[in-house]
C-alpha positions as CSV (number, residue, x, y, z in Angstrom):
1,X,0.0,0.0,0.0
2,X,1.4,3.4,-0.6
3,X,2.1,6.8,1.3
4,X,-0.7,9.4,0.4
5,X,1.5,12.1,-1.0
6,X,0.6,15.0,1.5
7,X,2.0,12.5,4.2
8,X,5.3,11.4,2.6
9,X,9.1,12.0,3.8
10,X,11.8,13.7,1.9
11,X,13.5,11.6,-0.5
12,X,17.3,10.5,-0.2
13,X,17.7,12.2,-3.6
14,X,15.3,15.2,-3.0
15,X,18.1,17.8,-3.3
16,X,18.3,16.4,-6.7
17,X,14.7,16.3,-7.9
18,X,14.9,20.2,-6.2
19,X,18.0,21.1,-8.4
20,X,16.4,19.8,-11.9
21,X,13.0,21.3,-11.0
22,X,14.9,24.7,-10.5
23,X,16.9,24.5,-13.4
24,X,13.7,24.0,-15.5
25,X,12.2,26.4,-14.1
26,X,14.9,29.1,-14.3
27,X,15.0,27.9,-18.2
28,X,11.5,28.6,-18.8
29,X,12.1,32.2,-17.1
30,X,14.5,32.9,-19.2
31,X,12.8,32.2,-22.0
32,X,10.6,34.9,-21.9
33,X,13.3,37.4,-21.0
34,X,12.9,37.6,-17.7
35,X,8.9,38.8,-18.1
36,X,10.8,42.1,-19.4
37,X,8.4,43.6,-21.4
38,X,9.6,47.0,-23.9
39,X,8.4,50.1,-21.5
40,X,7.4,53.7,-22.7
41,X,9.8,56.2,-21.5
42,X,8.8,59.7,-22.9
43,X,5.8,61.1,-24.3
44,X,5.9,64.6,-26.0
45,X,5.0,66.7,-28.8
46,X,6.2,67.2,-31.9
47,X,3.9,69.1,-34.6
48,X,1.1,69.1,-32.8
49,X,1.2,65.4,-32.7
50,X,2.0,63.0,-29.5
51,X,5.2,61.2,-30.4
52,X,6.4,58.4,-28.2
53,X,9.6,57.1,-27.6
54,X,9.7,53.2,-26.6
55,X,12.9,52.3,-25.2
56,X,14.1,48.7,-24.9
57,X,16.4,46.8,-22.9
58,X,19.7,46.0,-24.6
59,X,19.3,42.9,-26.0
60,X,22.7,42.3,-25.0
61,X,22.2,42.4,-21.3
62,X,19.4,40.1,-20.8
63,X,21.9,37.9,-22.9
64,X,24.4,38.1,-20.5
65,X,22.1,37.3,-17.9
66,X,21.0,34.4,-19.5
67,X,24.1,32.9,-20.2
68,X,25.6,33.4,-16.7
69,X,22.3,31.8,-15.3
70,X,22.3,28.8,-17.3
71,X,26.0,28.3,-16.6
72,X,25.1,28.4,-13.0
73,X,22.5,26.4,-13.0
74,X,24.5,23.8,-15.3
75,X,27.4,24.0,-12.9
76,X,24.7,22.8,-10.1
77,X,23.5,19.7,-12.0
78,X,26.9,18.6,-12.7
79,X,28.5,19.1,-9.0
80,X,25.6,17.5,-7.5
81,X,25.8,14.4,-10.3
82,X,29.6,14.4,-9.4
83,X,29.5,14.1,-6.0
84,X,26.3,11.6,-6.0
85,X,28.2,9.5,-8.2
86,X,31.1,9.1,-5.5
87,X,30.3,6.4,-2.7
88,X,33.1,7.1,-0.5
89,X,35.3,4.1,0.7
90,X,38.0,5.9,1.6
91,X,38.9,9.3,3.7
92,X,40.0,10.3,-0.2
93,X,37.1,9.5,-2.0
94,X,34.9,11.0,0.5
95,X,37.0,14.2,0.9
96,X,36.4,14.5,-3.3
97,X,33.0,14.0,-2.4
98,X,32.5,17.1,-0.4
99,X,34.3,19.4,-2.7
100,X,31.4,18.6,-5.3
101,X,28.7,18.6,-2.5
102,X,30.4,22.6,-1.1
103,X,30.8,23.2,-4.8
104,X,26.8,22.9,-5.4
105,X,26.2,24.8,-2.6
106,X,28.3,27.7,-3.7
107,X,26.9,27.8,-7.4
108,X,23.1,28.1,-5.4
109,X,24.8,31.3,-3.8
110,X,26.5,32.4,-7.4
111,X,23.1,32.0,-8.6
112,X,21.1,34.2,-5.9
113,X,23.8,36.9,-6.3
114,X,23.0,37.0,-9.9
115,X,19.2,36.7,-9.4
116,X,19.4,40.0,-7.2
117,X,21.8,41.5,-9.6
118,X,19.0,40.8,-12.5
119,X,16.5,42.7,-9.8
120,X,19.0,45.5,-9.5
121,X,19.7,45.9,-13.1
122,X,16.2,45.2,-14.5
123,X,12.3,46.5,-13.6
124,X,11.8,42.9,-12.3
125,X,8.7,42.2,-10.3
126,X,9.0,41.0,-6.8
127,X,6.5,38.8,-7.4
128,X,9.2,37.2,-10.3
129,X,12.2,36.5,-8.2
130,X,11.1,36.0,-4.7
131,X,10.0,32.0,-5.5
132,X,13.5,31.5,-7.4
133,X,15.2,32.8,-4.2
134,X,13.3,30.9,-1.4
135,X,13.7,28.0,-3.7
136,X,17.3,28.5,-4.0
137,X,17.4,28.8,-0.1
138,X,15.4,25.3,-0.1
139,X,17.9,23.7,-2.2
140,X,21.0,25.0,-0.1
141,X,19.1,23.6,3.2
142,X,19.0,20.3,1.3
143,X,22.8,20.1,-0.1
144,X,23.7,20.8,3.2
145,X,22.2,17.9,4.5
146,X,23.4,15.9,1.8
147,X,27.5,16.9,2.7
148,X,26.3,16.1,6.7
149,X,24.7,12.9,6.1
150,X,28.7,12.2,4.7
151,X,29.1,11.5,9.0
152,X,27.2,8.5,9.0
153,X,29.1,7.0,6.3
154,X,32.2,7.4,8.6
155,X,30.5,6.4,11.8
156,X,32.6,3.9,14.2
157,X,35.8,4.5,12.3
158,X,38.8,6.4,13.7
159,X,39.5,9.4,13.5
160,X,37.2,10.0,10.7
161,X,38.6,11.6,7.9
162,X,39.7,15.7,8.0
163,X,36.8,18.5,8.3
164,X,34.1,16.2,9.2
165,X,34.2,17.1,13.0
């Protein structure tokens, strides 16, 4: 018989399924440019007749947005497939381990730096970035529990291999 869904645990792989829904996500985003839509900027009269000037983004910043956003997020997938596909026998192979597990972490805290520097830059909505960045803060909860659940890997051995005090 299974779990009703509202009921169920967390997953083992959860900061995976997290990561890939993101990065989806994100995409999708980013294919619309951000929800940046062309603005008006002035109004005013020429002739007698109401001209208006329409002023765009430049094309090439919502580029470099995107690209540093997708590398990020591509970055995430790969650390976290890296250091999932390490099972640590040694104090080597786990130390390897969590240098891909801190590495994922760090590109979810690359990526919320950029996320408010799109905000800064761009007339973003609140209402656009604020469930990217408590998702990103959800995702960093979950690789941090990943790199702790190293410990129990470890457990009865001695000393333990370095930084895992």
């Amino acid at each position: 018989m299974s779990v009703p869904k509202g009921r169920r645990g967390l997953s083992d792989f959860e900061f995976y399924h997290t990561a890939r829904q993101l990065r989806e996500d994100m995409t999708n985003l980013l294919l619309r440019d951000f929800g940046v839509k062309d603005s008006v900027r002035k109004t005013y009269e020429v002739d007698g007749k109401q001209v208006t000037v329409v002023e765009e983004y430049p094309h090439w910043i919502i580029e470099g947005f995107r690209a540093s956003i997708i590398r990020l997020l591509r970055e995430l997938i790969l650390n976290i497939t890296a250091g999932n596909s390490i099972y640590p026998t040694t104090p080597e192979e786990l130390s390897e381990r969590r240098r891909f597990q801190t590495a994922s972490i760090i590109n979810c805290e690359q990526l919320q730096q950029e996320l408010i520097y799109c905000a800064d830059i761009l007339p973003l909505k609140i209402s656009t970035v604020a469930p990217f960045a408590g998702r990103i803060e959800t995702e960093v909860k979950l690789l941090k529990g990943w790199r702790k659940s190293n410990k129990k890997l470890f457990q009865g051995s001695s000393p333990g291999p370095p930084g895992l005090e």
